[in-house]
Structure formats: C-alpha cells, structure tokens
Biotite code that builds the C-alpha atoms (Angstrom):
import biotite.structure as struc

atoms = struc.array([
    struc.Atom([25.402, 7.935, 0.033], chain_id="A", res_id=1, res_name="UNK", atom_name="CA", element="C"),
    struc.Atom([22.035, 9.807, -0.850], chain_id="A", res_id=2, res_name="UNK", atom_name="CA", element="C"),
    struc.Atom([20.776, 12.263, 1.515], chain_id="A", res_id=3, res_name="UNK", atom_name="CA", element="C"),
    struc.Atom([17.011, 13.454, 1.660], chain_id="A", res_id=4, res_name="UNK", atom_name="CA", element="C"),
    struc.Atom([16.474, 17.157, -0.005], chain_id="A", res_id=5, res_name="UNK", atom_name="CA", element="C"),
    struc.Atom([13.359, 19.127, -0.347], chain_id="A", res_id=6, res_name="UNK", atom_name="CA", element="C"),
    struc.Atom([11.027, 17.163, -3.001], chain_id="A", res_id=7, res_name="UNK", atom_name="CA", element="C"),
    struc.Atom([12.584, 13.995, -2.264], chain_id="A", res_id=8, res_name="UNK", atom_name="CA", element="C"),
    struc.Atom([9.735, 11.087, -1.801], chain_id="A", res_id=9, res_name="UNK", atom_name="CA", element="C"),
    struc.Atom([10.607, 9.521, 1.246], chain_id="A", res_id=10, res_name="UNK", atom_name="CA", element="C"),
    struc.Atom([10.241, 6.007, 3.124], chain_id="A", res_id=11, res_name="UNK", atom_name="CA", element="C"),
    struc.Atom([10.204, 7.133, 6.688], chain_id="A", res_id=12, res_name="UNK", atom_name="CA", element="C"),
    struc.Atom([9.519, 4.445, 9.668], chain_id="A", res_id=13, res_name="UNK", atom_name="CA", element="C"),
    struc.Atom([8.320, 6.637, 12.893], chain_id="A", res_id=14, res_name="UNK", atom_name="CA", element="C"),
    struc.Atom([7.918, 6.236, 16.353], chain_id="A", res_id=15, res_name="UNK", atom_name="CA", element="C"),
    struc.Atom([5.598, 9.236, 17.945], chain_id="A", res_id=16, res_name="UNK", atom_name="CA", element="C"),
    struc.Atom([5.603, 9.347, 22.375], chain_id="A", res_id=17, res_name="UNK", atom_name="CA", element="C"),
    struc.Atom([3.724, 11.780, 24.363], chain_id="A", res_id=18, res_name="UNK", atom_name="CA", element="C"),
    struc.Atom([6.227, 13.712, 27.017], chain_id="A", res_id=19, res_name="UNK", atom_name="CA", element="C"),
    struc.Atom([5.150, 11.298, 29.587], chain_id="A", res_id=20, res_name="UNK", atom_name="CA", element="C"),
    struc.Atom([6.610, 8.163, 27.288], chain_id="A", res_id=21, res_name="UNK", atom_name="CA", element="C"),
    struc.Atom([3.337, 6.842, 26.038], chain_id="A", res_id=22, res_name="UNK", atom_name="CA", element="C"),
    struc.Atom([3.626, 5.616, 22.064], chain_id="A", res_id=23, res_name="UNK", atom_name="CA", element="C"),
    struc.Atom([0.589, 7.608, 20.586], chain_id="A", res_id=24, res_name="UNK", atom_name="CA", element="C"),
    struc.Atom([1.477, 6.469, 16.953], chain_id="A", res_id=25, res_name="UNK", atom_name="CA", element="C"),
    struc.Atom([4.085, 3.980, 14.908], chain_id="A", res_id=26, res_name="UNK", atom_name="CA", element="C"),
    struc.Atom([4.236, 2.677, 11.566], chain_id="A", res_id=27, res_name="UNK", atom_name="CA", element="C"),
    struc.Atom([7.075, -0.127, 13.403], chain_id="A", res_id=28, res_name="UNK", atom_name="CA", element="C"),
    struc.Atom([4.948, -3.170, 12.761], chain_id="A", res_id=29, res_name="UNK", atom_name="CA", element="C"),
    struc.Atom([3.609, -1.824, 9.488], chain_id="A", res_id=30, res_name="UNK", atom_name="CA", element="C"),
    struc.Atom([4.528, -0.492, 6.394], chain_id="A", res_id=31, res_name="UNK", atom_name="CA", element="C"),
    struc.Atom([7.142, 2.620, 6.589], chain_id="A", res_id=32, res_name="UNK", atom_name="CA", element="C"),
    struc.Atom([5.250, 6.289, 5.943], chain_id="A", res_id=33, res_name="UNK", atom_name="CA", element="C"),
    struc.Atom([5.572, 7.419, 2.405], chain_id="A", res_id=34, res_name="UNK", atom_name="CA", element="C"),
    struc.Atom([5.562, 11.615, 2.151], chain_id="A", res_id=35, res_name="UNK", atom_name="CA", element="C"),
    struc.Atom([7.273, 13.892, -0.258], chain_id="A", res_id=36, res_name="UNK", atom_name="CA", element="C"),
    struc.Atom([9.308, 16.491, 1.880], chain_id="A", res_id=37, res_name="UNK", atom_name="CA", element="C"),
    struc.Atom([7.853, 20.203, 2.018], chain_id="A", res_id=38, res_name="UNK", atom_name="CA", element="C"),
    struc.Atom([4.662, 19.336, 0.923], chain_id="A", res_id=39, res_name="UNK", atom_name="CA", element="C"),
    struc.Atom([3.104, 19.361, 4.139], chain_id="A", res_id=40, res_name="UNK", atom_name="CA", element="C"),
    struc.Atom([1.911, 16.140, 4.727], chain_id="A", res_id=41, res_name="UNK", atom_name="CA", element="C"),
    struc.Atom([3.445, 16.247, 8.288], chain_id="A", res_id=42, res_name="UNK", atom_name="CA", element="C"),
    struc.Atom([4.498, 18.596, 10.996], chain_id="A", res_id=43, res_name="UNK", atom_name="CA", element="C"),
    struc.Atom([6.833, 21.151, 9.316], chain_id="A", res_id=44, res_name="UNK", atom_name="CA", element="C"),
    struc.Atom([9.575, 19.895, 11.781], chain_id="A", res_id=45, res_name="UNK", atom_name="CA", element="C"),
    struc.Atom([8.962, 16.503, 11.146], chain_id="A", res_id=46, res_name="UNK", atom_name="CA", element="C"),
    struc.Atom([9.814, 17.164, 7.766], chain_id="A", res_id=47, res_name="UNK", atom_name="CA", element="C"),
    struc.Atom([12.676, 19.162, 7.817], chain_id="A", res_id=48, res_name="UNK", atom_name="CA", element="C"),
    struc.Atom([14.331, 16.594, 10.334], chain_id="A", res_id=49, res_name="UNK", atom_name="CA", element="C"),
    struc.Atom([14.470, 14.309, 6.971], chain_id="A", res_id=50, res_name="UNK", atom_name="CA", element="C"),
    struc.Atom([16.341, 16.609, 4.982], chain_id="A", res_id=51, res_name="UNK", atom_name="CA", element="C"),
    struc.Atom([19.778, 15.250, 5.260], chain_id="A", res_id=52, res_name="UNK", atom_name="CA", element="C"),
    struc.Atom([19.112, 11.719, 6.733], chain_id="A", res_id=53, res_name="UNK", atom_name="CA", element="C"),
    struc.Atom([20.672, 8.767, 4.272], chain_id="A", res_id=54, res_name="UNK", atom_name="CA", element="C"),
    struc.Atom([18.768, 5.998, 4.084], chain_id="A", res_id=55, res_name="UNK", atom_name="CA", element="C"),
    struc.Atom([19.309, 3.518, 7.161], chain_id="A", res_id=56, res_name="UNK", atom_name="CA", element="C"),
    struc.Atom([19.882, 6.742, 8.913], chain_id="A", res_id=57, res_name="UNK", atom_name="CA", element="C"),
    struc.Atom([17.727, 7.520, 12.541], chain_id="A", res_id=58, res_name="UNK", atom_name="CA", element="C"),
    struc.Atom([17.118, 10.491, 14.638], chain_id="A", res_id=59, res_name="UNK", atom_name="CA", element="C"),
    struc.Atom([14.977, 11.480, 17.555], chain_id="A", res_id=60, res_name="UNK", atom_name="CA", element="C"),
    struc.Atom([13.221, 14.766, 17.440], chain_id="A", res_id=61, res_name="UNK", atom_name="CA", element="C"),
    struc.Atom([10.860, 16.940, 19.562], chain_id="A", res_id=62, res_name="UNK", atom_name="CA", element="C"),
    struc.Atom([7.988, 18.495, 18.350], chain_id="A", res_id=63, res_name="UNK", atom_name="CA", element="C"),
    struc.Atom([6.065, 20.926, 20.942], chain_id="A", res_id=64, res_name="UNK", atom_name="CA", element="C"),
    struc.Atom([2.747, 21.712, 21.160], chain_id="A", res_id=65, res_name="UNK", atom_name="CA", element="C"),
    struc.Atom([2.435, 24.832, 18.866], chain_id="A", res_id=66, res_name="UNK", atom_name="CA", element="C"),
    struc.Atom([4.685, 23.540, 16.005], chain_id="A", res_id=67, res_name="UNK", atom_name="CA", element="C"),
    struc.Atom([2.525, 20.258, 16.277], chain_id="A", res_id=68, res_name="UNK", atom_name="CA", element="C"),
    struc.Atom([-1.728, 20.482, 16.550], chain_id="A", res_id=69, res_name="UNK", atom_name="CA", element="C"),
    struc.Atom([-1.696, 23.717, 18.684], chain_id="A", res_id=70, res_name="UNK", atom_name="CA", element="C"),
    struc.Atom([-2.716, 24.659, 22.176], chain_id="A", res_id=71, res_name="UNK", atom_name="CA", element="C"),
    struc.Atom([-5.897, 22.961, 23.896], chain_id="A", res_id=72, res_name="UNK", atom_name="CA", element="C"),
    struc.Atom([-8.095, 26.034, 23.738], chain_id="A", res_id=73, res_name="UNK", atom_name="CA", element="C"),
    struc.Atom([-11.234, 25.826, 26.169], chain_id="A", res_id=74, res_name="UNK", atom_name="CA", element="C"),
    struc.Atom([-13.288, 28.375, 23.775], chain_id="A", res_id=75, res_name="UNK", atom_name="CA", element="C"),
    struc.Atom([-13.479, 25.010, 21.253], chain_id="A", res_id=76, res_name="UNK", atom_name="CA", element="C"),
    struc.Atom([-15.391, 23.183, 24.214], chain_id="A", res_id=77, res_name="UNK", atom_name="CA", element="C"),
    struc.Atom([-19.346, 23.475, 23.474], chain_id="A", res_id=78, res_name="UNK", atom_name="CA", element="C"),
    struc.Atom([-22.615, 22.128, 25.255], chain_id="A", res_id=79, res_name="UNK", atom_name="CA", element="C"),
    struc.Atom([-24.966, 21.054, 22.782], chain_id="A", res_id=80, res_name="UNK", atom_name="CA", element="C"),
    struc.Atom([-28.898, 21.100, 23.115], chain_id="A", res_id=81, res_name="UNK", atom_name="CA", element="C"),
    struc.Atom([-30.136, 17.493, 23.040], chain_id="A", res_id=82, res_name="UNK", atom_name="CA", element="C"),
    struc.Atom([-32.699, 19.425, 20.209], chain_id="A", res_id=83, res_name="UNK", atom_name="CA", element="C"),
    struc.Atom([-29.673, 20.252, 17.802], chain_id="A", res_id=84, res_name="UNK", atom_name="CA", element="C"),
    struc.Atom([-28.685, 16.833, 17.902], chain_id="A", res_id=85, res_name="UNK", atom_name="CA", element="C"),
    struc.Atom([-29.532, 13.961, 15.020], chain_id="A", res_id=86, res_name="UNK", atom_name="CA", element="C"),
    struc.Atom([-32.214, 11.634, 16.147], chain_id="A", res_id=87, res_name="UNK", atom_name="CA", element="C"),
    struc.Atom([-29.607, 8.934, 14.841], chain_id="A", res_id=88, res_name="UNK", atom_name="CA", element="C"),
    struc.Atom([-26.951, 9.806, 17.071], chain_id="A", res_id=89, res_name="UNK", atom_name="CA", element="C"),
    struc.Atom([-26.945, 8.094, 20.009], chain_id="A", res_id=90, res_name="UNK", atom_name="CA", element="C"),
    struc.Atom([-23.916, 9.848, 21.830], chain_id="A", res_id=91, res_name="UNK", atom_name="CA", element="C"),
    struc.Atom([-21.181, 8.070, 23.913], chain_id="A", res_id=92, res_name="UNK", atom_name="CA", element="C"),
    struc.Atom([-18.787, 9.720, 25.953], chain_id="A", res_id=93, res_name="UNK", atom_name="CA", element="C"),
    struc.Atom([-15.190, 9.649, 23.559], chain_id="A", res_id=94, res_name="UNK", atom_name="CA", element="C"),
    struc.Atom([-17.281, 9.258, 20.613], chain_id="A", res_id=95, res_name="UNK", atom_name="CA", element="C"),
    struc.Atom([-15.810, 11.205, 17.819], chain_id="A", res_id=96, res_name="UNK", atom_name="CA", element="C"),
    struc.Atom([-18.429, 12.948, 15.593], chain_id="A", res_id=97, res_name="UNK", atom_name="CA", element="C"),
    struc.Atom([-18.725, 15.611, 13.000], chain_id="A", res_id=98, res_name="UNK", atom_name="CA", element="C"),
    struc.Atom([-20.618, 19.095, 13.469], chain_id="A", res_id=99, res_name="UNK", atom_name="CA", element="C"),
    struc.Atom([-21.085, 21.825, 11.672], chain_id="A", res_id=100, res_name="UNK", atom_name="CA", element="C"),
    struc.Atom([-19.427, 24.997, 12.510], chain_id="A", res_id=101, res_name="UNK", atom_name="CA", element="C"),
    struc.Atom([-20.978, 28.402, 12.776], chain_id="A", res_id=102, res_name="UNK", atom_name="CA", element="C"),
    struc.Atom([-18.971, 29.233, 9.490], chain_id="A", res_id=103, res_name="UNK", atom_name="CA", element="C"),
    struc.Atom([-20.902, 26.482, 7.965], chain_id="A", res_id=104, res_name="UNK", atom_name="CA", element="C"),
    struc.Atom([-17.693, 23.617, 7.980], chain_id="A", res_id=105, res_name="UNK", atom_name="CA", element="C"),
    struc.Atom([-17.544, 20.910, 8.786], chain_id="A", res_id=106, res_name="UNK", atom_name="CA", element="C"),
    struc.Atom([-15.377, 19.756, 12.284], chain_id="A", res_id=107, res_name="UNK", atom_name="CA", element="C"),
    struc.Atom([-14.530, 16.344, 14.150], chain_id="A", res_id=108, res_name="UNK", atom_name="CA", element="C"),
    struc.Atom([-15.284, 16.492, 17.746], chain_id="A", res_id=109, res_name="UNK", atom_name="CA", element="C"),
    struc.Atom([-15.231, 14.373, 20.724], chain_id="A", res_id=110, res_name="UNK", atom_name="CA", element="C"),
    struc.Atom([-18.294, 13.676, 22.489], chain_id="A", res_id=111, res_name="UNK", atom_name="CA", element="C"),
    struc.Atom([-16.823, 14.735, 26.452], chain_id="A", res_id=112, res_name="UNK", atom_name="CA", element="C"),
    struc.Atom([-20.134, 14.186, 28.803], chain_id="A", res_id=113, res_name="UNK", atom_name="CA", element="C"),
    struc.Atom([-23.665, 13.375, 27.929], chain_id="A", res_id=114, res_name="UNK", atom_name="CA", element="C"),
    struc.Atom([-26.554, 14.588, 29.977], chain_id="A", res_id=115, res_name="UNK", atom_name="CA", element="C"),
    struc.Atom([-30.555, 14.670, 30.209], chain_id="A", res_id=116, res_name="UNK", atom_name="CA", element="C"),
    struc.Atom([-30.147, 17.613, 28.027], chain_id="A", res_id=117, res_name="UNK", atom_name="CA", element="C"),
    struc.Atom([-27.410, 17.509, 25.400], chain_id="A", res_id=118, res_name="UNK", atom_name="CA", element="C"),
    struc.Atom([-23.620, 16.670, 25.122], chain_id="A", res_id=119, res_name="UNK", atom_name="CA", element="C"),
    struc.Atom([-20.542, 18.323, 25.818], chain_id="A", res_id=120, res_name="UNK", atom_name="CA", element="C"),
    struc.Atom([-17.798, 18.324, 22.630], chain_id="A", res_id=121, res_name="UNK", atom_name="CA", element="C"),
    struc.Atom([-14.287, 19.080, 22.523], chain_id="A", res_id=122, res_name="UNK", atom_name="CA", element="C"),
    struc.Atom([-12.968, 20.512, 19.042], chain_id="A", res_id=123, res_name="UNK", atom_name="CA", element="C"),
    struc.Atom([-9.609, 20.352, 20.411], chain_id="A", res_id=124, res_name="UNK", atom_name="CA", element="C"),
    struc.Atom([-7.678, 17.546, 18.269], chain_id="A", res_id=125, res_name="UNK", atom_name="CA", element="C"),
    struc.Atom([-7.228, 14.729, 20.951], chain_id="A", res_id=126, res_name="UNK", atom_name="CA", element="C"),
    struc.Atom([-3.092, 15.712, 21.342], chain_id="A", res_id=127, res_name="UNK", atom_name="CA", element="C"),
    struc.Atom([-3.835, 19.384, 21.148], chain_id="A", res_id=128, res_name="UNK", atom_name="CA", element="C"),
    struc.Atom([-1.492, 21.036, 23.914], chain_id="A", res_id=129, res_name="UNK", atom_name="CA", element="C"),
    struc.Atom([0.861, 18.001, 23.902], chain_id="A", res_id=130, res_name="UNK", atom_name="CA", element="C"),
    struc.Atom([4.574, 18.247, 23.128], chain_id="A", res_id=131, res_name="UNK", atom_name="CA", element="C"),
    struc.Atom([5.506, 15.182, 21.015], chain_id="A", res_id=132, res_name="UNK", atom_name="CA", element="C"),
    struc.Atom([8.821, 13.494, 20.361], chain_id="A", res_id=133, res_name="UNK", atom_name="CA", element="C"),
    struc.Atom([9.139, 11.364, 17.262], chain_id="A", res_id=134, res_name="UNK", atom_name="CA", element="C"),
    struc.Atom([11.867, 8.449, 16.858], chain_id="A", res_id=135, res_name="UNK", atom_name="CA", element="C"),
    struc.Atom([12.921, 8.724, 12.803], chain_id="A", res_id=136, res_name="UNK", atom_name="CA", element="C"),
    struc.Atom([14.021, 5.755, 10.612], chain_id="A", res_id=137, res_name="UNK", atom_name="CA", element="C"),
    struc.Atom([14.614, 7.061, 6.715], chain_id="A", res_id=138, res_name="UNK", atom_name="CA", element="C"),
    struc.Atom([13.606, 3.952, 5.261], chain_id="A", res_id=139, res_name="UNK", atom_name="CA", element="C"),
    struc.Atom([14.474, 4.728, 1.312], chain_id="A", res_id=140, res_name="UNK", atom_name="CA", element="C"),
    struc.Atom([14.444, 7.863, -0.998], chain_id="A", res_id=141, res_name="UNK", atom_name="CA", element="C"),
    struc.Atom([12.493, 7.224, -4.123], chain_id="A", res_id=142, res_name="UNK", atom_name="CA", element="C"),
])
C-alpha cells in the first residue's frame, strides 16, 4: 500500500484538542484538509507525522507550544490611545482587528479591555503558549 513521502499531496482528516481536552479545530464534519507535505502549510510536526501513514491510516500526535504558534509573550500586549484609533471602529472586548506595527505591517489582534481612554490588544495568536494534540486520519494521497 502507498505511504505518504515528502511532496506527496495529501487528504488528511484532523482532530486538534487543547491539553485540557477541548476540540479547538476539526475538519470531521467537513471536507478532509488538502496540503502538500514540506511545504509548510502546517506545523512542521504535523507534517512530518504524515510521512509514512497509508491511506485509511490514523495517528495521534502532540504538538507543544514552541513547535506550534509560540509562547504567549506579554511584550505583544499594548494599550492603545482612544486618539490612534479609527473613528469606525467601535471596539468590543474579543474583537479581532488589524493594526499596524511599528515596522509598518500589518498584525491581527484581539481587542482584550476597552476603557474611557483606549483599548487593550493582545498580538499573541489566540493558542499562543498552548500545547496541542492533533488526532490524524490520511484520507488519500493524490
């Protein structure tokens, strides 16, 4: 039978839990996750979990937090001046907006408290310090 390899498109069903149990992510009731393997698409480890898997084939994995989207670091949480704010946005706590960094990029951040006199944003990436566990089904190599 087939096994995945490096280059190989991939059908890949997935099942992605916090440490605590919680499903943050699944393609179960949808349509399977189509990636070619080492191009990055997914968490390195994700990816070379695939490489030998037949098709039919499933696996559970673990993923920490630096081999997935990094450490939380507190140095990406910012107070922003109500006066450097759009006059369009009206801010909500968990909203998720984009800013512009001081290196003139762009960056998604969540909108953490809103007071009298601006917001506070988290550029962390909402599962930042979080080690993940993913539950594998290779679906089909193309």
């Amino acid at each position: 039978m087939a096994q995945a390899k490096d280059d190989d498109e991939v059908k890949v069903h997935y099942t992605g839990k916090l440490s605590s149990g919680r499903v943050f992510a699944s393609s179960i009731d949808g349509d399977p996750m189509v990636l070619t393997i080492g191009q990055d698409k997914m968490f390195f480890d994700f990816e070379q979990a695939l490489i030998g898997m037949s098709p039919g084939e499933s696996k559970k994995i673990a993923v920490t937090s630096d081999r997935a989207f990094g450490p939380y670091r507190k140095d990406l949480v910012k107070e922003v001046d109500s006066r450097n704010i759009a006059p369009e946005l009206k801010p909500k706590v968990g909203q998720r907006v984009e800013a512009w960094q001081g290196n003139g990029k762009k960056a998604v951040v969540t909108i953490t408290a809103v007071t009298e006199t601006g917001v506070k944003v988290d550029g962390n990436h909402p599962l930042a310090g979080q080690d993940l566990t993913f539950d594998l089904e290779l679906v089909e190599i193309a």
